[in-house]
TIMI-2910 file (N, C-alpha, C, CB; in pm, 1 decimal, decimal comma, always signed):
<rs>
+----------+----------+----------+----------+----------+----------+----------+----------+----------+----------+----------+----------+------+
!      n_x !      n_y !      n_z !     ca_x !     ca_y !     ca_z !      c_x !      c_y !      c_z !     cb_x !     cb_y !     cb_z ! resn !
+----------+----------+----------+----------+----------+----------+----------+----------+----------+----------+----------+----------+------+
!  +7426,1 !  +7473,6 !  +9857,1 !  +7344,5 !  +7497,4 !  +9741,4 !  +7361,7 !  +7380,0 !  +9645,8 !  +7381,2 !  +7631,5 !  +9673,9 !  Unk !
!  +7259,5 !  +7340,1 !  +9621,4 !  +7291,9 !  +7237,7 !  +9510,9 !  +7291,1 !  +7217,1 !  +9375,5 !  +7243,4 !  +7164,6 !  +9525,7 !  Unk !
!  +7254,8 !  +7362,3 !  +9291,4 !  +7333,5 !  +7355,3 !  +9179,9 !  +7438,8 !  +7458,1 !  +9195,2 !  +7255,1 !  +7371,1 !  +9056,9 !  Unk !
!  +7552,3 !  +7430,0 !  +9052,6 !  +7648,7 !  +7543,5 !  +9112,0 !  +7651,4 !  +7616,7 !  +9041,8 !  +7773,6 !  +7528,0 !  +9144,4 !  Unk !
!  +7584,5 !  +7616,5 !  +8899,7 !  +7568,2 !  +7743,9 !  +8829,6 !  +7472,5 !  +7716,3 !  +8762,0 !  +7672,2 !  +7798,4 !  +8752,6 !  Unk !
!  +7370,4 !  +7859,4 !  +8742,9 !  +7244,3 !  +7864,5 !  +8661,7 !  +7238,8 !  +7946,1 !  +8547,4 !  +7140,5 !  +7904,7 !  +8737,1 !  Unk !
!  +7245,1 !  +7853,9 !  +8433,0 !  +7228,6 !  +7854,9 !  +8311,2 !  +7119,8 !  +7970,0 !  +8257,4 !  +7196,7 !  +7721,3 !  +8281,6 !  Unk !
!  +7178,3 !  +8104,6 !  +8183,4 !  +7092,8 !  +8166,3 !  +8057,3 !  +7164,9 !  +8233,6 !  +8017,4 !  +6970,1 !  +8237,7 !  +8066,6 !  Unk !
!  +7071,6 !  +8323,5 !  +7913,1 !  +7171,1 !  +8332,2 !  +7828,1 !  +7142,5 !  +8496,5 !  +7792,7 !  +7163,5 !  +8213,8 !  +7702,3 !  Unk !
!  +7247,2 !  +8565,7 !  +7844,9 !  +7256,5 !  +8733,0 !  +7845,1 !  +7233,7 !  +8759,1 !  +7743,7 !  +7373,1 !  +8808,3 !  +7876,4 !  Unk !
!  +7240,2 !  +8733,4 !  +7631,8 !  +7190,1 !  +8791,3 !  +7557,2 !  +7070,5 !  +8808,7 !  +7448,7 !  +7255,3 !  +8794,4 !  +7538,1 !  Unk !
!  +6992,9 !  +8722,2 !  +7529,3 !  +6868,6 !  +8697,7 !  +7465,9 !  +6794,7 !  +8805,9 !  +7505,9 !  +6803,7 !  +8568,9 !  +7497,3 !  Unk !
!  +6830,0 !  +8880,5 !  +7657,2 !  +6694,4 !  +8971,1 !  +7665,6 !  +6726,6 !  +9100,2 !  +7716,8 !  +6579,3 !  +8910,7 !  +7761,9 !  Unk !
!  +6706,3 !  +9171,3 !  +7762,3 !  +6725,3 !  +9308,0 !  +7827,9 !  +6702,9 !  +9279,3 !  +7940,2 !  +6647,7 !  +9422,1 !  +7789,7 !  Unk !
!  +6648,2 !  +9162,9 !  +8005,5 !  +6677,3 !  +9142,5 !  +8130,1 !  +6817,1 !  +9039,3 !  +8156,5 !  +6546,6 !  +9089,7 !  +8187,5 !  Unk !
!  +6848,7 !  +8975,0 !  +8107,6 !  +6982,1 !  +8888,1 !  +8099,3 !  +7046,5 !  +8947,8 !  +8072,5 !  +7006,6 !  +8788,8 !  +8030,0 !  Unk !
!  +7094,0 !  +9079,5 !  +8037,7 !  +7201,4 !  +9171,8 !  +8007,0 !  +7190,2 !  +9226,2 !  +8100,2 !  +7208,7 !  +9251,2 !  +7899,2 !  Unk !
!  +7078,7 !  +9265,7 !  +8237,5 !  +7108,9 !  +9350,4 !  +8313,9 !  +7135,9 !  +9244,9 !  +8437,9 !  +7003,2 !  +9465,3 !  +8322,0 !  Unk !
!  +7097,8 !  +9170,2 !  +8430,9 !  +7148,0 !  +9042,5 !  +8529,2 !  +7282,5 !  +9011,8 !  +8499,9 !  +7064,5 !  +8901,0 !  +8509,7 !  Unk !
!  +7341,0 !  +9013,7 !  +8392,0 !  +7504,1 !  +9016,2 !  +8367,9 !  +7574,4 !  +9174,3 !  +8396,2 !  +7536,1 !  +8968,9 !  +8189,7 !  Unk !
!  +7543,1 !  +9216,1 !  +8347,7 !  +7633,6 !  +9295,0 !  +8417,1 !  +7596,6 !  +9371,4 !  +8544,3 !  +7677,4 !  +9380,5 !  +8330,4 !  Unk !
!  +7511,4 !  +9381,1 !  +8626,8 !  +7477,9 !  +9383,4 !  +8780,2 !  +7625,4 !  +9237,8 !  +8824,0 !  +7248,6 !  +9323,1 !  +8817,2 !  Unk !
!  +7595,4 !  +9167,5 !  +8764,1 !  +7713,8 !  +9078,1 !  +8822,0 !  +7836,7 !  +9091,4 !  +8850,6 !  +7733,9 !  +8998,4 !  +8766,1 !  Unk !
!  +7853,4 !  +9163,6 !  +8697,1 !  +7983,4 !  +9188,5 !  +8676,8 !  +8046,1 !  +9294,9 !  +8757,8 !  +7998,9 !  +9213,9 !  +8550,0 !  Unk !
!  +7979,9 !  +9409,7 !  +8760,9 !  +7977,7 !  +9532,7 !  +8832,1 !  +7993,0 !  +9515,5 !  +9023,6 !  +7823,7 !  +9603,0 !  +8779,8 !  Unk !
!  +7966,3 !  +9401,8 !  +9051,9 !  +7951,3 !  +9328,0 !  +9167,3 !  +8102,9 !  +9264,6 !  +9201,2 !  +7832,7 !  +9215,4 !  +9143,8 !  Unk !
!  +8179,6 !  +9194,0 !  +9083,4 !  +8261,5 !  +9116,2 !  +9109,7 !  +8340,1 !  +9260,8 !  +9047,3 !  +8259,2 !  +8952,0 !  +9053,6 !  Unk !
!  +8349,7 !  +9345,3 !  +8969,9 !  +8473,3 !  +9412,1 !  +8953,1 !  +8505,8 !  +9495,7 !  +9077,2 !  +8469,5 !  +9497,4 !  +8828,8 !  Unk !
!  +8369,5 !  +9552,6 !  +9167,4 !  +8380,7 !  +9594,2 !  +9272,0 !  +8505,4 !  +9531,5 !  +9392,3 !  +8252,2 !  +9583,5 !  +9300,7 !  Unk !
!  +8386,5 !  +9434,0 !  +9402,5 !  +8510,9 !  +9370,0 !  +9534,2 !  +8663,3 !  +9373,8 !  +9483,8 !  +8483,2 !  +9178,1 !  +9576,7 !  Unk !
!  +8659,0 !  +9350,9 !  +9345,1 !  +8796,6 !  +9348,5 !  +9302,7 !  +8895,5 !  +9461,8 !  +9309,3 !  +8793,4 !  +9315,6 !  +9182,7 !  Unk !
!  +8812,5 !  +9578,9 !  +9281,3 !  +8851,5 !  +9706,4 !  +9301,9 !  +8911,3 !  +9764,1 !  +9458,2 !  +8732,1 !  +9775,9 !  +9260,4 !  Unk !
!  +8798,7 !  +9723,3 !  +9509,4 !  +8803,5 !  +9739,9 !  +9650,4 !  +8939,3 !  +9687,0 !  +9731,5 !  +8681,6 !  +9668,6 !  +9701,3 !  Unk !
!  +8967,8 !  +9546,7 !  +9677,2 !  +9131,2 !  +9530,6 !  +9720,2 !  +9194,4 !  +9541,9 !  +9676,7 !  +9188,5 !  +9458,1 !  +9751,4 !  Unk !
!  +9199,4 !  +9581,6 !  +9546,6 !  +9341,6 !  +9661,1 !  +9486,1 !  +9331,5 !  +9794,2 !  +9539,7 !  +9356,1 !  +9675,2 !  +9307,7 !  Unk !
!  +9298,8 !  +9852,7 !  +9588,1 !  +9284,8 !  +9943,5 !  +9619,3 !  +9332,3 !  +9961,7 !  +9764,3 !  +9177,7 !  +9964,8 !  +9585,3 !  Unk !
!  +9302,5 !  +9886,0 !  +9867,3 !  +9304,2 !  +9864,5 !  +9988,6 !  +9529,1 !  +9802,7 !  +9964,1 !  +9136,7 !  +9726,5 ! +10043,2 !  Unk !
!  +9525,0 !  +9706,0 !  +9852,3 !  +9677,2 !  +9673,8 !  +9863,6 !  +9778,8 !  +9786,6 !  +9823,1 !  +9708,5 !  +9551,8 !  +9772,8 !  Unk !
!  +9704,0 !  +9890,7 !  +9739,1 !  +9762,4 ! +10037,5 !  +9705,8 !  +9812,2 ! +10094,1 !  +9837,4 !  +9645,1 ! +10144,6 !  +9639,0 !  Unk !
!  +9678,7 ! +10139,1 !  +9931,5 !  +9630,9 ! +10181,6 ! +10043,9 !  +9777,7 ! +10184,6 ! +10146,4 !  +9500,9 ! +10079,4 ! +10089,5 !  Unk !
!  +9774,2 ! +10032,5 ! +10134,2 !  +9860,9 !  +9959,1 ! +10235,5 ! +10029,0 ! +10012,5 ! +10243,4 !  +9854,2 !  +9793,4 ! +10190,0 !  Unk !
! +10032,0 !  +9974,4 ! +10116,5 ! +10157,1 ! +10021,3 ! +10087,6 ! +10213,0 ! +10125,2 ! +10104,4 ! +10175,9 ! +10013,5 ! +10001,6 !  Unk !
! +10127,1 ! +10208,1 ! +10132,7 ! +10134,0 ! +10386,7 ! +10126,0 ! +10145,1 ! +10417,1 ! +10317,5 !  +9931,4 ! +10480,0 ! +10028,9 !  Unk !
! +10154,1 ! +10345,2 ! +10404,0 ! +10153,1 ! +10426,0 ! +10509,2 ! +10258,7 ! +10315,1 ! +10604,7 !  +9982,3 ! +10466,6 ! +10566,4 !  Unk !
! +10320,6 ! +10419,8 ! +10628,4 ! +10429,2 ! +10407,1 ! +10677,3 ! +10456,5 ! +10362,8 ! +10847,7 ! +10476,0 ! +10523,8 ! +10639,1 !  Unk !
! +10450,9 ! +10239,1 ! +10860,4 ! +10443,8 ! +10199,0 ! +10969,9 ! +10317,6 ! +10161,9 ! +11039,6 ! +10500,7 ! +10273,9 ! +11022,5 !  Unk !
! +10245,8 ! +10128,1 ! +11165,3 ! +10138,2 ! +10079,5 ! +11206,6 ! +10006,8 ! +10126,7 ! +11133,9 ! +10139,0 ! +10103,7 ! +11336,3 !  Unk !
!  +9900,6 ! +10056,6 ! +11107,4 !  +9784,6 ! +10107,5 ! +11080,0 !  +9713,2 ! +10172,0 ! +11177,3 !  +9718,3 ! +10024,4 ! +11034,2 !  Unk !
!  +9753,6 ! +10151,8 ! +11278,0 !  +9665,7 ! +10241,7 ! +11391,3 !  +9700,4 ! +10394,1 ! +11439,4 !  +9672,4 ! +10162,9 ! +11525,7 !  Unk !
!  +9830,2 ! +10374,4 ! +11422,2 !  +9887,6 ! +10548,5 ! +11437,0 !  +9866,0 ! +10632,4 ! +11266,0 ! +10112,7 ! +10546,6 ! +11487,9 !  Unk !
!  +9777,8 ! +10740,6 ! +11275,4 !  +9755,9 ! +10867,6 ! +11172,1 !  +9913,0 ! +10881,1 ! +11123,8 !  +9686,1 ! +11033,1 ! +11257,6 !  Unk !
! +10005,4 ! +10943,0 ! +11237,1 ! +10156,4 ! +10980,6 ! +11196,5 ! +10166,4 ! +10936,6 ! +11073,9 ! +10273,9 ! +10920,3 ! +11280,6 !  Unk !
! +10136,8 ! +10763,4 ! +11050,9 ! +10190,0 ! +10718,5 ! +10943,3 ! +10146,7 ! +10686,4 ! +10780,4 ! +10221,2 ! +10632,7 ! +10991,5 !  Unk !
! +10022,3 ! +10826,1 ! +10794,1 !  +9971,2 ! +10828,2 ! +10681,3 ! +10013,5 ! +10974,8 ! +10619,5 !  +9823,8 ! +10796,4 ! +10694,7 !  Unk !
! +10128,6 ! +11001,3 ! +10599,2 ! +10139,0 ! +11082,6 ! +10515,3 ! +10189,3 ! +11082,0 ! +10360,1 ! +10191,6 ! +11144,1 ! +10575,5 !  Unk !
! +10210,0 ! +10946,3 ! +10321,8 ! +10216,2 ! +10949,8 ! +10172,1 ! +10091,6 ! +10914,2 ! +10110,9 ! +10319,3 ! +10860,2 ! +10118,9 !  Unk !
! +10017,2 ! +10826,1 ! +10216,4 !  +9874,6 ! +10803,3 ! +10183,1 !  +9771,9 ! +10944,8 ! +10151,9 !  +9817,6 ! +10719,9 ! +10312,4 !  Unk !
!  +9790,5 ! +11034,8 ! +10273,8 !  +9739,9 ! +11153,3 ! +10268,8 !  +9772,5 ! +11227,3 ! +10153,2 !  +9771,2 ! +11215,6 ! +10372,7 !  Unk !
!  +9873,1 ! +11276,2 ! +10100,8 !  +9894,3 ! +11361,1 !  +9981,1 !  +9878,9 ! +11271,5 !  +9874,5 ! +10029,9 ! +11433,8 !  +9974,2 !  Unk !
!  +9849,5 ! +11150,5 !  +9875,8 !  +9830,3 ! +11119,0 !  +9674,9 !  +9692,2 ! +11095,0 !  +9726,2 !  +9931,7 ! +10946,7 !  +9555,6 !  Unk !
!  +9634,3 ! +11062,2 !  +9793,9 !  +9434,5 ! +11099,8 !  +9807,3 !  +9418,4 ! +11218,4 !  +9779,9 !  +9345,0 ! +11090,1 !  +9964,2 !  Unk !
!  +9496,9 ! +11319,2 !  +9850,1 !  +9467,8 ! +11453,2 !  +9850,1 !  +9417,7 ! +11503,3 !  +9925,3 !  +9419,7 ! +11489,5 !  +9778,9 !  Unk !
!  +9417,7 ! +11437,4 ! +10060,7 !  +9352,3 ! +11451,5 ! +10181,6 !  +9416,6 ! +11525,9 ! +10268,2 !  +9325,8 ! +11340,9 ! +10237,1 !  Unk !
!  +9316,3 ! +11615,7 ! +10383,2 !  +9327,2 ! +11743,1 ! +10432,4 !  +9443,2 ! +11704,5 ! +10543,6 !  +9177,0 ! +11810,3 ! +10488,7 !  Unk !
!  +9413,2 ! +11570,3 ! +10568,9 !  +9548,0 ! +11564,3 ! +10692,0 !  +9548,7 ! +11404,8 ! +10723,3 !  +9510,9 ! +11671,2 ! +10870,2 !  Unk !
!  +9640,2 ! +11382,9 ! +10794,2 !  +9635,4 ! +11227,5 ! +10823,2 !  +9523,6 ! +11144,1 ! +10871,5 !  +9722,9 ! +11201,8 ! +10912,5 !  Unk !
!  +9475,3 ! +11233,7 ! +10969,7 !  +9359,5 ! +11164,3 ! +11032,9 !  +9242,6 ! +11110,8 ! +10931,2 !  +9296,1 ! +11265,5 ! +11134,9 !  Unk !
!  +9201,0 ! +11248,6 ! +10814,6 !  +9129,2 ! +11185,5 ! +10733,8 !  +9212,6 ! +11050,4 ! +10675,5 !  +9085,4 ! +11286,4 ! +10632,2 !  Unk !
!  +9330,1 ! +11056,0 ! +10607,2 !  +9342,7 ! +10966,0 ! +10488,5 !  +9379,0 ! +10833,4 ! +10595,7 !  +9478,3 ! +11019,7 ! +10353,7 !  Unk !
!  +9384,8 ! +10852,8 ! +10716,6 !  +9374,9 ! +10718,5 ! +10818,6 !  +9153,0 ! +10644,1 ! +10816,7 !  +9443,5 ! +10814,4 ! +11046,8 !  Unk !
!  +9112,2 ! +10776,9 ! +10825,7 !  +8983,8 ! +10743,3 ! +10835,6 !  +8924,4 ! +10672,5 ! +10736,3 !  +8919,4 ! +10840,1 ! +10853,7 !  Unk !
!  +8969,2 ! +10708,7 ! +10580,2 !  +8940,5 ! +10643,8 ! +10462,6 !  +8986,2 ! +10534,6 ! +10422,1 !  +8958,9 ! +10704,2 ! +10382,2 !  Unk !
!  +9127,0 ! +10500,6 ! +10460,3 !  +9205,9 ! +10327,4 ! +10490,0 !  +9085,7 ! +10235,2 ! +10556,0 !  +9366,4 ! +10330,0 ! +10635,0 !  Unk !
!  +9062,6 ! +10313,0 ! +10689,5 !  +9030,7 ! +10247,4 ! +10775,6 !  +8827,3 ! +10195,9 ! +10757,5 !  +9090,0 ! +10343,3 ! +10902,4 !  Unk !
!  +8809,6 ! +10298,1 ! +10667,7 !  +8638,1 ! +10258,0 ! +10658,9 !  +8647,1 ! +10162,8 ! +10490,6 !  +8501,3 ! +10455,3 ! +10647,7 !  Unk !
!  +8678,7 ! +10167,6 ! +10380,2 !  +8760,1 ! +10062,3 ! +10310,0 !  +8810,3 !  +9926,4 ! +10394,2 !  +8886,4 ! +10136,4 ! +10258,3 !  Unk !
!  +8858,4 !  +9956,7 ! +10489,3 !  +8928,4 !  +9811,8 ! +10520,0 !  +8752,0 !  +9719,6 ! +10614,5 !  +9126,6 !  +9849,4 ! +10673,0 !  Unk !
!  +8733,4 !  +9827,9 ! +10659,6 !  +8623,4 !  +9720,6 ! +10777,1 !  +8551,3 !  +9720,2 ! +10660,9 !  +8527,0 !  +9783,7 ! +10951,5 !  Unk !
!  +8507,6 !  +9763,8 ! +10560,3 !  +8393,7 !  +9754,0 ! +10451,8 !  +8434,2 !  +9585,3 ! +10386,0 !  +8410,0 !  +9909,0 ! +10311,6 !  Unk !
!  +8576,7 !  +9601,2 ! +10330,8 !  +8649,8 !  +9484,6 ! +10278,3 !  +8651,7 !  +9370,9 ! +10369,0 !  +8786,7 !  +9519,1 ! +10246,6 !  Unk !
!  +8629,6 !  +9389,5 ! +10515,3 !  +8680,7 !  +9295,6 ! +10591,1 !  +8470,2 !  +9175,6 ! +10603,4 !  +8777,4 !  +9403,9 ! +10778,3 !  Unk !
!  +8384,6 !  +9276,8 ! +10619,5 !  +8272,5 !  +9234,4 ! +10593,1 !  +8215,7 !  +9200,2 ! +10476,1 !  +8216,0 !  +9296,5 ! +10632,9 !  Unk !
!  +8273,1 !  +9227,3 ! +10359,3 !  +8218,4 !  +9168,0 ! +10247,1 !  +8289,2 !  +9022,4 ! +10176,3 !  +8219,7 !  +9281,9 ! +10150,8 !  Unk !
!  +8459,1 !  +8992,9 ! +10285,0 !  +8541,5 !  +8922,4 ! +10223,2 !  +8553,8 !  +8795,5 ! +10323,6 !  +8668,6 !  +9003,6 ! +10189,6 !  Unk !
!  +8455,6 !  +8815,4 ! +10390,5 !  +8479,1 !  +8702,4 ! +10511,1 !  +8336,5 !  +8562,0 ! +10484,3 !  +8453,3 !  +8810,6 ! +10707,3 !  Unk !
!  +8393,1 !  +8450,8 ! +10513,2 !  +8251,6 !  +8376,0 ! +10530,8 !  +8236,6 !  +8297,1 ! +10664,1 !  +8229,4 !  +8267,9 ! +10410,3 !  Unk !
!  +8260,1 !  +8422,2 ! +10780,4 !  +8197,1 !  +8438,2 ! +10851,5 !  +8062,0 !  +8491,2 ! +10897,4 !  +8252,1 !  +8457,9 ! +10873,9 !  Unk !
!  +8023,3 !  +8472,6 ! +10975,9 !  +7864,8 !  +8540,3 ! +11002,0 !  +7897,4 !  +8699,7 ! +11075,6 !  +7752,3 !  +8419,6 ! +11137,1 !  Unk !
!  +7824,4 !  +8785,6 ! +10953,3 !  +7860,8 !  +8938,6 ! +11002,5 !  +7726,3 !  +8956,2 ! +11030,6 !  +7934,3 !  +9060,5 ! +10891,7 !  Unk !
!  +7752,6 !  +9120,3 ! +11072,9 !  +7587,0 !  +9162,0 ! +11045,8 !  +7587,2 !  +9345,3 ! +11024,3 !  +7469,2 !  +9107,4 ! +11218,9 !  Unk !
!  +7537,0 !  +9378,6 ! +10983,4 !  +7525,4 !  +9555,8 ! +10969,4 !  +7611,2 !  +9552,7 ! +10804,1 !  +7643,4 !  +9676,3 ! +11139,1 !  Unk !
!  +7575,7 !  +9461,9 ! +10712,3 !  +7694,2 !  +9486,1 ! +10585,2 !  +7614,1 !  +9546,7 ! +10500,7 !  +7771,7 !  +9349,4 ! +10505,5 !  Unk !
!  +7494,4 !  +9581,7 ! +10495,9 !  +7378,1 !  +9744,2 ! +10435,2 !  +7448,6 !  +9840,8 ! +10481,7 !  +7195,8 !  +9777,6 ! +10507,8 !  Unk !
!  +7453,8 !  +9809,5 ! +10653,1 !  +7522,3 !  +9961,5 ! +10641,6 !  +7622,5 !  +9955,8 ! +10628,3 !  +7519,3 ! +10052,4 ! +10733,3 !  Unk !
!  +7672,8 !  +9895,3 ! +10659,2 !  +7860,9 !  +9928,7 ! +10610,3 !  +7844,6 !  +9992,1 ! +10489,4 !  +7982,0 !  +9776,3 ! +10575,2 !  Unk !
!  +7788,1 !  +9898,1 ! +10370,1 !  +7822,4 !  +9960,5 ! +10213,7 !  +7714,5 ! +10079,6 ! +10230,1 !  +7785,7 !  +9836,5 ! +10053,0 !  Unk !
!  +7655,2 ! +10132,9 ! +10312,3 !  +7571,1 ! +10296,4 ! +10308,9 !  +7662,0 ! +10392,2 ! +10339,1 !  +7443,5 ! +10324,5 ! +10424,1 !  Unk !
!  +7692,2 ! +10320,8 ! +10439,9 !  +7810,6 ! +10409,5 ! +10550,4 !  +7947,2 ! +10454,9 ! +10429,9 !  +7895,6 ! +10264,2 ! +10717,6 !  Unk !
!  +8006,9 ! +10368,3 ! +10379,9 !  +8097,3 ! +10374,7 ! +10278,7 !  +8037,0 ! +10501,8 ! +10151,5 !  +8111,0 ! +10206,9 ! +10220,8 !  Unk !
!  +7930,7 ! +10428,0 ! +10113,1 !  +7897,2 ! +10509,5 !  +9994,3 !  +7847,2 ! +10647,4 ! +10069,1 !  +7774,2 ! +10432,2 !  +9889,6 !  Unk !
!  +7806,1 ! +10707,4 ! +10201,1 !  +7765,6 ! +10810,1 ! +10203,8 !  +7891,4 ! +10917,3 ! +10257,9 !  +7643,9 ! +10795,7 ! +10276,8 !  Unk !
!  +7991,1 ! +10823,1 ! +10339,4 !  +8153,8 ! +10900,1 ! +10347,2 !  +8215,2 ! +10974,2 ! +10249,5 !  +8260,3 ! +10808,3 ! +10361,9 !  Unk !
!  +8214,0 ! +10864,6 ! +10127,0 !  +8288,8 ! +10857,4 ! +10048,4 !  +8299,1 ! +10935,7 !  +9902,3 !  +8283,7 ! +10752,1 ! +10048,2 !  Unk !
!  +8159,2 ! +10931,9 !  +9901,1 !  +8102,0 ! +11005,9 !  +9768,8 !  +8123,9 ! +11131,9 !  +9755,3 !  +7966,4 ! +11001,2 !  +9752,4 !  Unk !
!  +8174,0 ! +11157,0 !  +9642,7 !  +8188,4 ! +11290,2 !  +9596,0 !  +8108,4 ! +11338,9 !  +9530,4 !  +8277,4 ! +11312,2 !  +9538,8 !  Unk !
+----------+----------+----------+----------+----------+----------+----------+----------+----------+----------+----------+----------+------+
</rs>
């Protein structure tokens, strides 16, 4: 790309305020998303692939059993892993559908 940032000015309009914070809301996300995921991490006890080892993860989610609070690590992490890569992905609509329609309360 050859400029590296494009100049206006949020607060001149009701559209530059919603173009700023759509931004912002964008970058606090991803940000969220791995603090969250480094919370995540910390919380399960031994391999990510064995359930067994989500049981401190499971009771501070509040989740019905390991398998879920393994399932919710685990759709967070591939969500994080496609939005944080600059590699060439593909399906990252659905991922963030897939996420938001799991997940939502």
């Amino acid at each position: 790309m050859a400029i590296g940032y494009l100049k206006y000015n949020p607060q001149a309009s009701t559209h530059g305020k919603f173009v700023q914070s759509t931004i912002t809301s964008l970058k606090l996300g991803k940000r969220s998303l791995a603090d969250v995921l480094g919370f995540m991490v910390q919380m399960i006890d031994g391999d990510t692939a064995d359930a067994a080892n989500y049981t401190v993860l499971k009771d501070a989610l509040g989740a019905p059993d390991n398998a879920t609070a393994k399932g919710i690590f685990d759709e967070l992490n591939s969500l994080n892993l496609k939005l944080t890569t600059d590699a060439s992905v593909v399906e990252v609509h659905a991922a963030l559908e897939q996420a938001f329609n799991k997940l939502a309360i």
